[in-house]
FIMI-906335 format. One record per residue (C-alpha): residue number from 0; x, z, y. Coordinates in steps of 0.5 Angstrom, whole numbers, plus 500, padded with zeros to 3 digits. Each point is the difference from the previous one (the first is absolute). Example, Ala and Ser with C-alpha at 12.3 -4.5 7.8 and 13.67 -1.06 7.14 Angstrom:
<nodes>
<node><i>0</i><c1>525</c1><c3>516</c3><c2>491</c2></node>
<node><i>1</i><c1>502</c1><c3>498</c3><c2>507</c2></node>
</nodes>
This chain:
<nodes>
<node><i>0</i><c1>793</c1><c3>680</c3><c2>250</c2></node>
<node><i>1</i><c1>493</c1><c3>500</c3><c2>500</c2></node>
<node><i>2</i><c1>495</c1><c3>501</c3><c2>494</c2></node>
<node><i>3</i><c1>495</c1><c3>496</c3><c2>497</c2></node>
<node><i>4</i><c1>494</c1><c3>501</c3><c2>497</c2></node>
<node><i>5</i><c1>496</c1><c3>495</c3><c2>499</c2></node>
<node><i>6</i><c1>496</c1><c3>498</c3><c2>493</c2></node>
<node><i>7</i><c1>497</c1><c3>493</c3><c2>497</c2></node>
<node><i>8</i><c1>496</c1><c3>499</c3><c2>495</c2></node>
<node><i>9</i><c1>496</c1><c3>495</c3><c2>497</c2></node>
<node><i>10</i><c1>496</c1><c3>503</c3><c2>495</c2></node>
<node><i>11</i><c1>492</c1><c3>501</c3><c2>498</c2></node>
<node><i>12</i><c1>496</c1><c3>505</c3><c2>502</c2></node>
<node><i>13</i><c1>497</c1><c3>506</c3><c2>495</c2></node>
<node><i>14</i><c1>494</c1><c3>501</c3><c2>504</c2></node>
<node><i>15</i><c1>496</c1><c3>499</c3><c2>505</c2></node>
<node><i>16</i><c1>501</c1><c3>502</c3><c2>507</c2></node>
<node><i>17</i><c1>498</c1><c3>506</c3><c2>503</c2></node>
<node><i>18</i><c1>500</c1><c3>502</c3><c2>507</c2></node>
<node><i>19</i><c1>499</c1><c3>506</c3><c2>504</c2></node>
<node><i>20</i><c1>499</c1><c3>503</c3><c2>508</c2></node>
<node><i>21</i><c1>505</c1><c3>505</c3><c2>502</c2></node>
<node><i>22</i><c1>498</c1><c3>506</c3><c2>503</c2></node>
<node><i>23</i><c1>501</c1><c3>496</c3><c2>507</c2></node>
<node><i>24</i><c1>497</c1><c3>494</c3><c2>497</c2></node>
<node><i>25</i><c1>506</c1><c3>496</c3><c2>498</c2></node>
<node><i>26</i><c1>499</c1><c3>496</c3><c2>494</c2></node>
<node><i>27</i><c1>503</c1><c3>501</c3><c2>494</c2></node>
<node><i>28</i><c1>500</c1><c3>494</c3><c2>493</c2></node>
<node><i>29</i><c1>504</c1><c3>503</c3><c2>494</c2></node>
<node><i>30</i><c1>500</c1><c3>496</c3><c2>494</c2></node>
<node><i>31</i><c1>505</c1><c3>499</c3><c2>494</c2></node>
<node><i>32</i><c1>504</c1><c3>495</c3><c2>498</c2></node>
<node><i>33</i><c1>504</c1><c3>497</c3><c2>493</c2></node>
<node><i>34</i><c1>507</c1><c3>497</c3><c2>500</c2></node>
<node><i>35</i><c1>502</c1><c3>497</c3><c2>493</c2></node>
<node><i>36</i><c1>507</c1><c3>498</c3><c2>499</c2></node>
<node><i>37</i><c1>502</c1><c3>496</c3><c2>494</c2></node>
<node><i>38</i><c1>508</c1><c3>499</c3><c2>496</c2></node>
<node><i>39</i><c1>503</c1><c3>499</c3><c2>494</c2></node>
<node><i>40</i><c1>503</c1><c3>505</c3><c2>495</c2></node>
<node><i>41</i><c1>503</c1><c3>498</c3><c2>494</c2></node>
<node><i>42</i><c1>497</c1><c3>494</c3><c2>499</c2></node>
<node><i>43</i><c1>493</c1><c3>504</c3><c2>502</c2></node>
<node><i>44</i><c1>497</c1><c3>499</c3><c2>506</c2></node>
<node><i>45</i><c1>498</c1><c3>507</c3><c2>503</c2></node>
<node><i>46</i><c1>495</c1><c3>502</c3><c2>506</c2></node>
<node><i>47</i><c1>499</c1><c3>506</c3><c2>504</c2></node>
<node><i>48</i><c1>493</c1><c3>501</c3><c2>505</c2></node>
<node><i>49</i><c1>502</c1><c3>504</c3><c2>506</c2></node>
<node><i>50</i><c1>493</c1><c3>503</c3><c2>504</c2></node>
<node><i>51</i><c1>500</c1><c3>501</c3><c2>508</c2></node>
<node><i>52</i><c1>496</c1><c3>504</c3><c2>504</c2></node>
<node><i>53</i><c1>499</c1><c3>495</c3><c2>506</c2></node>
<node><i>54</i><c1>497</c1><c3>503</c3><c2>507</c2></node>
<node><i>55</i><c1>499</c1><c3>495</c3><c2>507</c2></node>
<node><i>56</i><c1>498</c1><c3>504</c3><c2>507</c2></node>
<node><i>57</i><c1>495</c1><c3>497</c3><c2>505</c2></node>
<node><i>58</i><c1>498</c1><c3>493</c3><c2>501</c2></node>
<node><i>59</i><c1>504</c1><c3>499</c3><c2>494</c2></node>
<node><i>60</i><c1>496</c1><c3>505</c3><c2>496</c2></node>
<node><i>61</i><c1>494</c1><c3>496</c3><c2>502</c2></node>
<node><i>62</i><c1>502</c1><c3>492</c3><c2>497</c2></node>
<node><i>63</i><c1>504</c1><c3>504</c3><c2>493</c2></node>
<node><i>64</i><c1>492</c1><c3>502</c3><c2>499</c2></node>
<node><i>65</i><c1>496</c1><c3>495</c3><c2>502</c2></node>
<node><i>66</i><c1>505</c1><c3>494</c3><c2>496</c2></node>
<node><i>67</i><c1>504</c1><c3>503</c3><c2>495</c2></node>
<node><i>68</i><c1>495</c1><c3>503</c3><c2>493</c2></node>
<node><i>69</i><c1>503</c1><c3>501</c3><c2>492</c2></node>
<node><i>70</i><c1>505</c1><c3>496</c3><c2>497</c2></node>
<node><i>71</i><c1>501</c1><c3>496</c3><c2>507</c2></node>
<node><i>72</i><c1>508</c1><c3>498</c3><c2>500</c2></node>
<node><i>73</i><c1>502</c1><c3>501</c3><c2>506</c2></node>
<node><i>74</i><c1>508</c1><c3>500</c3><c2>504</c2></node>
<node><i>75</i><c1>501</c1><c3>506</c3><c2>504</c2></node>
<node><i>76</i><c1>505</c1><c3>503</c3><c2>505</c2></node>
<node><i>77</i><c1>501</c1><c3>507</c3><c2>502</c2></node>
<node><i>78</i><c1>504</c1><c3>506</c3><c2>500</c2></node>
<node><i>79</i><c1>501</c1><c3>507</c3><c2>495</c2></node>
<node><i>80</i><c1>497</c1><c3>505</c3><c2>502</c2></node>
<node><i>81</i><c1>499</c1><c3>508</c3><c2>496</c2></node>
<node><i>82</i><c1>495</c1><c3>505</c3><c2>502</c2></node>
<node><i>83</i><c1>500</c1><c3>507</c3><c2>497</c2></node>
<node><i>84</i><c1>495</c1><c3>505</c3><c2>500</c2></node>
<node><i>85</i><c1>498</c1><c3>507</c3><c2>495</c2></node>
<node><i>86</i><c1>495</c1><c3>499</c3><c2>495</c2></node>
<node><i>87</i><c1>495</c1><c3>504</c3><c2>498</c2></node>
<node><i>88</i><c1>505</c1><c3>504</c3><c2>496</c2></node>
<node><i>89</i><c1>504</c1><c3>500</c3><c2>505</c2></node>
<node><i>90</i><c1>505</c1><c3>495</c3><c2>497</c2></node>
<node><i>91</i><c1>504</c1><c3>496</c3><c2>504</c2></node>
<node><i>92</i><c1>498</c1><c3>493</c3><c2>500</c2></node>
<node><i>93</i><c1>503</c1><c3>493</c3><c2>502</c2></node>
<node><i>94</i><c1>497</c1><c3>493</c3><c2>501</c2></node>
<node><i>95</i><c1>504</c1><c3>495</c3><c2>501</c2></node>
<node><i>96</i><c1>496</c1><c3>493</c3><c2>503</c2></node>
<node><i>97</i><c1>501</c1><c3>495</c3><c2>503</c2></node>
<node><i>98</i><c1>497</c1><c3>499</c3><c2>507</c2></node>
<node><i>99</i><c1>499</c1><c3>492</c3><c2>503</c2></node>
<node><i>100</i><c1>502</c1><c3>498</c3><c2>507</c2></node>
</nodes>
């Protein structure tokens, strides 16, 4: 069987667009985004805010920083990625995001 990891959101954006070049030129847009979900607990209605790191490659990169500004509602696809890396302390650290296709 063959796994799947795909993500759909539909979801406001916390900040604006920040785009960057790798080393080889390639762009790179990082922006966050905020799900809310909503139900009902003992007759009280209940809500939760969830905050995604979002991040689009190359001509993607582009059109997500020319387009997209704080608090745009937006519907994206993508799938789940987590990156580590040492921290000044040498910690250990993990970031979950969410890279659009």
């Amino acid at each position: 069987m063959r796994s799947i990891n795909t993500v759909i959101l539909i979801g406001n954006l916390t900040r604006d667009p920040e785009m960057k070049s790798t080393q080889n030129g390639q762009q790179i847009t990082t922006f966050g985004v905020a799900t809310n979900r909503e139900w009902m607990a003992n007759g009280d209605r209940k809500k939760s805010t969830e905050f995604h790191e979002i991040v689009a490659w190359a001509s993607l990169a582009e059109l997500c920083y020319k387009y997209l500004k704080k608090g745009k509602l937006v519907y994206l696809e993508g799938y789940l990625k987590t990156r580590s890396w040492d921290d000044e302390s040498g910690e250990k650290r993990f970031r979950t995001e969410i890279v659009l296709q």
